[in-house]
Each structure stands twice: as structure tokens, then as C-alpha cells.
C-alpha positions in Angstrom: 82.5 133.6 62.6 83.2 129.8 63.0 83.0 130.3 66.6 78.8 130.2 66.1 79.1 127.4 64.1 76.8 124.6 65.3 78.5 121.3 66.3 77.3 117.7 65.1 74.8 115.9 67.4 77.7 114.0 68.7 80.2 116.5 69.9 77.2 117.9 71.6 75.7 115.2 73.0 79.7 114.7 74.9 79.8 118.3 75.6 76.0 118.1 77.4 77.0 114.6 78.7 80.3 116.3 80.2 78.5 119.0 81.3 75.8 117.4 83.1 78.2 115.1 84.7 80.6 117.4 86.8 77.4 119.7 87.8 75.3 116.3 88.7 78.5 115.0 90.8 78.6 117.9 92.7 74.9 118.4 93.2 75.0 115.3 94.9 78.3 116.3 96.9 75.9 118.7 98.1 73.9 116.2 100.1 76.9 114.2 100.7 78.8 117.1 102.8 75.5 117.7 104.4 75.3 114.1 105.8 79.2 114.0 105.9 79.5 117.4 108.1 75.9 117.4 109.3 72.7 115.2 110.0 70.2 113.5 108.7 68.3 116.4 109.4 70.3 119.3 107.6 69.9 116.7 104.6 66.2 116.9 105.1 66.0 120.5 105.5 67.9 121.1 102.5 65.8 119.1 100.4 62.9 120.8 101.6 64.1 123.9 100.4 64.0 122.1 97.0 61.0 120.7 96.9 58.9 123.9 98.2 61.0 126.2 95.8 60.6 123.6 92.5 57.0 123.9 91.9 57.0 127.8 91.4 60.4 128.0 89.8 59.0 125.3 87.0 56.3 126.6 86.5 56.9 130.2 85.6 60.1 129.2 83.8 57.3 128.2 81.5 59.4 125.9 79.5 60.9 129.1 77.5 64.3 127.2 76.8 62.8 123.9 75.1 60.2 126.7 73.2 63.1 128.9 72.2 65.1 125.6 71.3 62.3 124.1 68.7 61.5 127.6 67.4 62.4 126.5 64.1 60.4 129.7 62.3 62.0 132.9 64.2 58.5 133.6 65.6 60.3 135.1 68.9 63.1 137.2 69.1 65.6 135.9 72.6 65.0 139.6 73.5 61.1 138.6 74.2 62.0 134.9 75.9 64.1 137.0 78.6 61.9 139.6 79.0 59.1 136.9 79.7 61.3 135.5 81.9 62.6 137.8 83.8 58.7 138.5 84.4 57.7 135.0 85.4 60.7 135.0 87.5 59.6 137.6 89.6 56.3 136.1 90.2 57.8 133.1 91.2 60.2 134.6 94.2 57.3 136.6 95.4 55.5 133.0 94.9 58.1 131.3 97.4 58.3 133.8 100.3 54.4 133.7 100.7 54.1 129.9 100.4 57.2 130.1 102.8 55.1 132.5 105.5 51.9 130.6 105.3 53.2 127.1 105.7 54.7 128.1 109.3 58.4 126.6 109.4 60.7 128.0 111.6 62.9 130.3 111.3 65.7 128.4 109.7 64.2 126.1 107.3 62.2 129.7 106.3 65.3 131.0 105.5 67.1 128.2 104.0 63.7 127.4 101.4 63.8 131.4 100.6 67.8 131.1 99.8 67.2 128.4 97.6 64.3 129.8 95.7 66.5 132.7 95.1 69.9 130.4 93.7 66.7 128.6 91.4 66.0 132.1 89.9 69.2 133.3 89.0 69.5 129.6 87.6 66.1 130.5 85.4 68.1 133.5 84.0 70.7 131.6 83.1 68.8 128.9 81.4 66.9 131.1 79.5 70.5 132.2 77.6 71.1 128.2 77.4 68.3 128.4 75.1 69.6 130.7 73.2 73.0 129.2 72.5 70.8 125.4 72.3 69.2 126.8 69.3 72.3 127.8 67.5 73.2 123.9 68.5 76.2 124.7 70.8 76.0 122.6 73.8 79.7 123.3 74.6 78.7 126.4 76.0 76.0 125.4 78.5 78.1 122.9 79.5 81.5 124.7 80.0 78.9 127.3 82.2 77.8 123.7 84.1 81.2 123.0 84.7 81.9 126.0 86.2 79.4 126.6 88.1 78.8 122.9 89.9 82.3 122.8 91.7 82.1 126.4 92.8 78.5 125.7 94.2 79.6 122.9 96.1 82.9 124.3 97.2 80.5 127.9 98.4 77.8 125.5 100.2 80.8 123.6 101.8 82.3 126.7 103.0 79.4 127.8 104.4 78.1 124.6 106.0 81.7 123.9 107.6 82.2 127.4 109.0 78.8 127.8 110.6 77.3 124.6 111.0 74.3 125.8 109.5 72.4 125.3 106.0 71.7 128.7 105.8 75.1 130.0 104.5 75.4 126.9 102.4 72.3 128.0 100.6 73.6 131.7 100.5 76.5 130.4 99.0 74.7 128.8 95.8 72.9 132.4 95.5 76.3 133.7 94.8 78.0 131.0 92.9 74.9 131.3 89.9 75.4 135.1 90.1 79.1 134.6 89.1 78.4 132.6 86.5 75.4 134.5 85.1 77.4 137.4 85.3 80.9 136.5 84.0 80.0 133.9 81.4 76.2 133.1 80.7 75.4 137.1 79.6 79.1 137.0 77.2 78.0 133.6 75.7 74.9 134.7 74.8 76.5 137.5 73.6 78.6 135.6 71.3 75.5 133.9 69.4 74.8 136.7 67.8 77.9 137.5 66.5 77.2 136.8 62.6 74.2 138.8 62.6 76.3 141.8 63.5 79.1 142.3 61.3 79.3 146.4 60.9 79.4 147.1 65.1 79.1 143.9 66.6 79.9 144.2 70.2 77.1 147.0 70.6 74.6 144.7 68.5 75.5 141.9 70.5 74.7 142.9 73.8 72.0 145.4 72.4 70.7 141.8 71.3 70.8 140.1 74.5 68.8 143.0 76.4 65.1 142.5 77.5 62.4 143.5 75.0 58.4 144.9 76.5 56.2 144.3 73.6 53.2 143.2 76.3 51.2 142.3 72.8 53.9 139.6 72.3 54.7 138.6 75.5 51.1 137.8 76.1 51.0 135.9 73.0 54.6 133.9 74.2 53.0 133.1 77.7 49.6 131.9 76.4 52.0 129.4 74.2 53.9 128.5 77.2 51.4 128.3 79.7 50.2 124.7 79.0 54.4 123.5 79.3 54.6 125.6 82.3 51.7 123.7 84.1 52.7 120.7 82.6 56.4 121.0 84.2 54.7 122.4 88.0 52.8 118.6 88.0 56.2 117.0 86.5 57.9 118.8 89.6 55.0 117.9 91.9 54.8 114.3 91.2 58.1 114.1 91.9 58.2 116.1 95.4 54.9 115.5 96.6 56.3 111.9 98.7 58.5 114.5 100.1 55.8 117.1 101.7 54.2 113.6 102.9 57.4 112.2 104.5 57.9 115.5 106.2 54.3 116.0 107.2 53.9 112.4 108.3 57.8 111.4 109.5 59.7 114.2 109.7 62.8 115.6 108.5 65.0 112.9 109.3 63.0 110.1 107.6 62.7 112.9 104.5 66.8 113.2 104.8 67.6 109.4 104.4 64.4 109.2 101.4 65.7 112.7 99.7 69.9 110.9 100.0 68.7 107.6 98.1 66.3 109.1 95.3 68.7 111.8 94.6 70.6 108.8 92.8 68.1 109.3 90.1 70.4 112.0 88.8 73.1 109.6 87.8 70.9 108.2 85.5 69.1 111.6 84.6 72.9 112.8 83.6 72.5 110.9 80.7 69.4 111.2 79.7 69.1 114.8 79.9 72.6 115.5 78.1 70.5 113.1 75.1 67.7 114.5 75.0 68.5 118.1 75.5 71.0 117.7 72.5 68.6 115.6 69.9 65.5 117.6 70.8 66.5 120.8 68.4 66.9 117.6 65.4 63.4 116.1 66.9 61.6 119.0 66.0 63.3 119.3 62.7 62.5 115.9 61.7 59.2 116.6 62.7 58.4 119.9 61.0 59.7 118.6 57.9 57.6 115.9 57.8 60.4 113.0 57.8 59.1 111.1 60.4 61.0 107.9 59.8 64.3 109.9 60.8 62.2 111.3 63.8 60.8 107.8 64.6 64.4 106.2 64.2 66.0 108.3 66.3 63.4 108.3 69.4 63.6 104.8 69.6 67.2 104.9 69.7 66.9 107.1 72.7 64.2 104.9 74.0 66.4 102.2 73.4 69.5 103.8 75.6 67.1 104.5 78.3 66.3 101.3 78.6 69.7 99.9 78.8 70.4 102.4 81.7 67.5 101.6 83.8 68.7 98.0 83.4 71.9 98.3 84.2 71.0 100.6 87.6 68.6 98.0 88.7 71.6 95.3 88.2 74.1 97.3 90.2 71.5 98.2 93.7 70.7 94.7 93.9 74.4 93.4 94.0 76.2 96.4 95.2 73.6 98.8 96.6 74.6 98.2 100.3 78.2 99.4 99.7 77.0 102.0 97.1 75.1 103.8 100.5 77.6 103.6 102.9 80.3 105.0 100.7 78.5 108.2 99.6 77.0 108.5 102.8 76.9 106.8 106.4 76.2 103.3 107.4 73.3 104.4 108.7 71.8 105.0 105.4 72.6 101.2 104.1 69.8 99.6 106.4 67.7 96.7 105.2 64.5 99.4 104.9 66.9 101.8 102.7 68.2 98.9 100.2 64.8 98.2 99.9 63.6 101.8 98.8 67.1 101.7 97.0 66.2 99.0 94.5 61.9 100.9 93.9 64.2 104.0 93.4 65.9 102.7 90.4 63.3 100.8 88.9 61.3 104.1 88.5 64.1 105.8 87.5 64.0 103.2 84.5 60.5 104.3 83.8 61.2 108.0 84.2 64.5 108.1 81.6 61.9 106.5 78.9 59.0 108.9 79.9 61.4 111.8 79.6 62.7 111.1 76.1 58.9 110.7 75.2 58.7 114.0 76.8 61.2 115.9 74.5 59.6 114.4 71.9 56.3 115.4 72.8 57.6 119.2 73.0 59.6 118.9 70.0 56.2 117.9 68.0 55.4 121.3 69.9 52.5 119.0 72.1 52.1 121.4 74.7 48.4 121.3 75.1 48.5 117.6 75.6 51.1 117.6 78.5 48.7 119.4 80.9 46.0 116.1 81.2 48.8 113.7 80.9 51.0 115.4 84.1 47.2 115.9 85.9 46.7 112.7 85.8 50.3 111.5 87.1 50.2 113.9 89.9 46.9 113.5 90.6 47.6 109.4 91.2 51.0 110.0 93.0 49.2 112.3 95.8 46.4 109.6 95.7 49.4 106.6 96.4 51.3 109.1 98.7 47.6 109.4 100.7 46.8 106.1 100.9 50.8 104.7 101.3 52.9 106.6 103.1 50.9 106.7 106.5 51.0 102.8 106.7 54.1 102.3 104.9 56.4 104.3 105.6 59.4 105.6 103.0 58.8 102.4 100.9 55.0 103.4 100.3 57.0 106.6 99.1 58.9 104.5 96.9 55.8 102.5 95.7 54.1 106.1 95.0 56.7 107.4 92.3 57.0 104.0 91.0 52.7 104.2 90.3 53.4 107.9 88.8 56.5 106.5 86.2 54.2 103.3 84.9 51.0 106.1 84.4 53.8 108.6 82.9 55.2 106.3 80.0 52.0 105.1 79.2 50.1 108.4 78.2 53.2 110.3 76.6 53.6 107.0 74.3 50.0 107.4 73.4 50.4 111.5 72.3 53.6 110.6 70.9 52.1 107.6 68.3 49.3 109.9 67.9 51.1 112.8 66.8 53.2 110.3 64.6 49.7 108.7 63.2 48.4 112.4 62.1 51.9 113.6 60.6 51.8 109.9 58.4 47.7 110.8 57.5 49.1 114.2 56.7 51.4 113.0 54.4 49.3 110.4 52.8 46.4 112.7 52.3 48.4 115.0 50.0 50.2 112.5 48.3 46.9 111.4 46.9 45.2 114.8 46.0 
């Protein structure tokens, strides 16, 4: 049974950090064979498909993995996290295809948002059984399931994109790529978690373990606890895709292809900071529901403290290399003056983002959920305000300037409802101590 065992925060944090690598890389080979092969505009059409599709899919994924993760008391079985989300996942398609009618794009980009919408849900089905094996602490197998399913997305989508010249297929060809995966490896790693807790018949326990349960009284329950993370993670999504609706409404798909090409480099950094955080949150929340808060405070500021040094060291390498940095991943064209420019705002949000998100698993492994909804209002809500105000006059960097305004805003209120939660654990503590 050694195969469940969990691994130390170290070999997971390489396995996540592996992991997140390869499948990061080949996102963002996506967008490189679609200015490589393509235009400017293929670029922008694809990244439309991702910004209209995110919104829905993040919200009705309803946080469920980082929930199931931190569920430190059993209260849910995995059986009612699918079951929710297989729910919430349907809602969200049906979500896409009407947002998709009503907002009038042609027939292409139509079909290209509605293909992507539907490689984000099978994603959302396999992330839910990622929470499942992240609880039992075994990052190797989320990211052995990254590993194989970044290179055969991008080789599918390149496929696709060379043989017809049209996004379309690409698209089509992620649909299938997350289906293979899901299929052959997700649903038999999941599987395998629950191999201890069936020792008489345990390949019919296993996958009788793994199969969707319709208690409606507990699924109610479950949604009414995610609810506030699902809204929260909508405005996260929106804050971060709401320059794009602007660029496209205001300066079209080309201009939103050459912004979408630079601030995908985010992800570089996010790599890291996802493969971090998604690995220590699971130890957060111990920390935290024991009550050792100087562990829990030790370690956050040893993520902050990483996250800094990244964000530092991205800034450091746009402003001597960023020139050469564009025109190797992409086309000279993207390594204009204006681009470096929005190059350089790029990674100095992306600073401010890596701390914020740390301070976001941190919020949810204090199981904050509540708090996140006014917090992510408020950045949204001042990111549409700067996008308003900026983008018309100028241009892609008043884009740039807009998520900058939404990172400062971000850090700011989760540092506050994370000392605050640390304050009333430390009152807590003091309070009984003295009874």
C-alpha cells in the first residue's frame, strides 16, 4: 500500500514544479505555433476563446479542488465533489454557448470559443480527481497527468492548425487530448487513492469509490460552501480578462493577439508559484487548524519571500533582454518599442500577482472563503474602472497600467484577511490559555 503513501513537501513541490513546467511550456507553444504558422489574428482569436470560456468555467468549478484539498475533517466524501462538479460543469457549457450566441461573433471565432469551453470542462473533471490525489499529498500524479497531457495538446492543436489553417481543429484537438487523459490516466489514479481503504475487493471498491454520489441534501450544503470561492475565482478570472474584452472591443483582434502573446509570459512565473502553493496549501491548512500559527506564519512568508525574488528577477531580465526574449518566441514584429514597454508593466504585475496568490492559498487554507467575494469585487470592479477610463486613450499600455492597478489593490486586501485571520487564531489561543 506504499504506493498511497504521501510524499514530503519537497518531492512534491519538484513533482508540481515539473509538472507545471512541461504543461506551461507547451501552453505557450500553443500561441507560439499560432503566431509561428498563423497571424496575429489567429493568436487573438484563440485567446478570446479563453477569456470568454474562463469566467464560467471558474466559476462553477467552485473551487472544489482547493475545498477537497483543506478538508482536513472528512466532511465530504470525493463521490459528492464529482457529483457537484459534474453538475456545475454542465451549467457552465450550457453557460458558454448562450454567452457565445448573444455576443454575435462570427461563425469561426463562435466555434473556436465553444471548442475551448468544451477542452476547459473535461479539464474541470480532471481537476476535480487532482483534488483527490492532492489530499492524499501525491503531487506526482497530477503532474505525471500534466506531463502528458501538455505535449499531446500542443502536438493535437499543431496538427490541426498546420493541416487546415484554421483555429478550429486546433481547438478540437485539445477537446480530445483532455479526453485521453481523463480517460486513460486521471479516472485509474484516482482510482488508486483509495486503494488502502479497500483491502478485501479492492478494484470494485476503488472504482465504486470514484463514481458520482446524488445526495441533493449534501450537495446543496457543498455548493453553498463553495459558492463564495466560486464567485471569488469568476472576478479573479475577470480581472484578469477583462483588458482583453476591451482590447477587442476597442482595437480588435490583432492588437488583442500581440497583448494576449506578451502577458501570457505571466505563466513562466505562475509555474512556480502554482507548483508552491498548490503543494504547501494542504500543510497551510494543517498548521492553521491546529492552531500552530508560527509554523503557518513561517512558512507563508517563505513563499512570500520566493515570490518576491521571482518577480525581481523577471523585471531584471525584460528590461535587459526583453527585446530578444519577443522575437525569439515569436516575430519581430512583436518586439516593438510599444510592446517592450507593455513587456516590462507585464512583469511588474506579475510580481504583484505571485505574492497575492500565495496570500490567496493561504486565505483558503484558513478556509476564508466568505472574505474573498468583497476582496475580488473590489479588484475587478477597479480593473473595469482603469480598462474604461485607459484603454480608449491609451492603447495596450493603458491595458498594462489596468492589471498593474488590479495586483497593487489585490496584495493589499488579501494581506489584511490574512493578518486578520492570524490576529483572531493568536486571540483564540490567548483567550483559553488564560481561562
Amino acid at each position: 500500500m506504499s504506493i498511497v503513501k504521501p510524499l514530503t513537501l519537497r518531492r512534491n513541490f519538484s513533482w508540481t514544479f515539473a509538472g507545471n513546467a512541461i504543461y506551461a511550456a507547451c501552453q505557450w507553444g500553443m500561441l507560439v505555433v499560432l503566431a509561428k504558422l498563423g497571424s496575429p489574428e489567429m493568436v487573438g482569436q484563440f485567446t478570446l476563446g479563453l477569456a470568454m470560456t474562463a469566467p464560467a468555467i471558474m466559476f462553477t468549478n467552485l473551487q472544489l479542488r482547493s475545498i477537497q484539498a483543506t478538508d482536513t475533517q472528512q466532511e465530504y466524501l470525493f463521490r459528492d465533489y464529482l457529483g457537484l462538479r459534474l453538475i456545475a460543469t454542465g451549467l457552465a457549457i450550457l453557460t458558454i454557448v448562450g454567452i457565445t450566441w448573444r455576443s454575435g461573433y462570427g461563425g469561426e471565432t463562435a466555434l473556436v470559443v465553444i471548442a475551448i469551453g468544451c477542452a476547459k470542462a473535461v479539464e474541470s473533471i480532471s481537476d476535480i480527481l487532482s483534488g483527490l490525489i492532492q489530499q492524499h499529498e501525491r503531487m506526482d500524479r497530477i503532474a505525471i497527468s500534466s506531463m502528458i497531457k501538455g505535449p499531446l495538446s500542443l502536438i493535437l492543436l499543431t496538427i490541426g492548425v498546420y493541416l487546415t489553417h484554421s483555429v478550429v481543429w486546433g481547438s478540437l484537438g485539445l477537446v480530445m487530448a483532455g479526453t485521453i487523459v481523463l480517460v486513460g490516466y486521471d479516472f485509474p489514479s484516482g482510482a488508486l487513492m483509495f486503494a488502502q481503504s479497500a483491502p478485501l475487493n479492492p478494484v470494485e471498491r476503488r472504482w465504486e469509490s470514484i463514481m458520482p454520489r446524488w445526495e441533493w441534501h449534501k450537495l446543496k450544503k457543498l455548493a453553498w460552501l463553495a459558492l463564495p470561492l466560486g464567485f471569488s475565482m469568476m472576478l479573479i478570472s475577470l480581472n484578469t480578462n477583462i483588458p482583453r474584452y476591451f482590447i477587442e472591443r476597442y482595437l480588435g483582434a490583432r492588437e488583442l493577439g500581440f497583448f494576449a502573446a506578451i502577458a501570457y509570459l505571466m505563466v513562466v512565473a505562475n509555474m512556480v508559484v502554482g507548483a508552491l502553493g498548490q503543494s504547501a496549501m494542504p500543510r497551510l491548512a494543517k498548521y492553521y487548524a491546529a492552531g500552530d500559527i508560527r509554523t503557518f506564519g513561517t512558512l507563508l512568508l517563505k513563499l512570500i519571500g520566493i515570490a518576491v525574488i521571482i518577480g525581481l528577477l523577471g523585471i531584471l531580465v525584460v528590461r535587459t533582454s526583453g527585446a530578444e526574449i519577443l522575437t525569439w518566441l515569436y516575430q519581430s514584429a512583436y518586439a516593438q518599442p510599444q510592446y517592450l514597454d507593455i513587456f516590462l508593466l507585464v512583469m511588474m504585475t506579475t510580481a504583484l500577482a505571485n505574492v497575492s496568490s500565495f496570500l490567496g492559498y493561504a486565505m483558503t487554507a484558513m478556509r476564508y472563503f466568505s472574505a474573498q467575494i468583497p476582496l475580488f469585487l473590489t479588484v475587478t470592479t477597479g480593473s473595469a474602472l482603469a480598462c474604461f477610463w485607459l484603454i480608449p486613450s491609451l492603447g495596450l499600455r493603458g491595458a498594462a497600467i489596468a492589471l498593474l492597478i488590479g495586483a497593487i489593490v489585490q496584495v493589499i486586501f488579501s494581506l489584511g484577511i490574512v493578518l486578520y485571520g492570524i490576529y483572531k487564531i493568536k486571540t483564540s489561543s490567548t483567550s483559553e490559555s488564560s481561562l
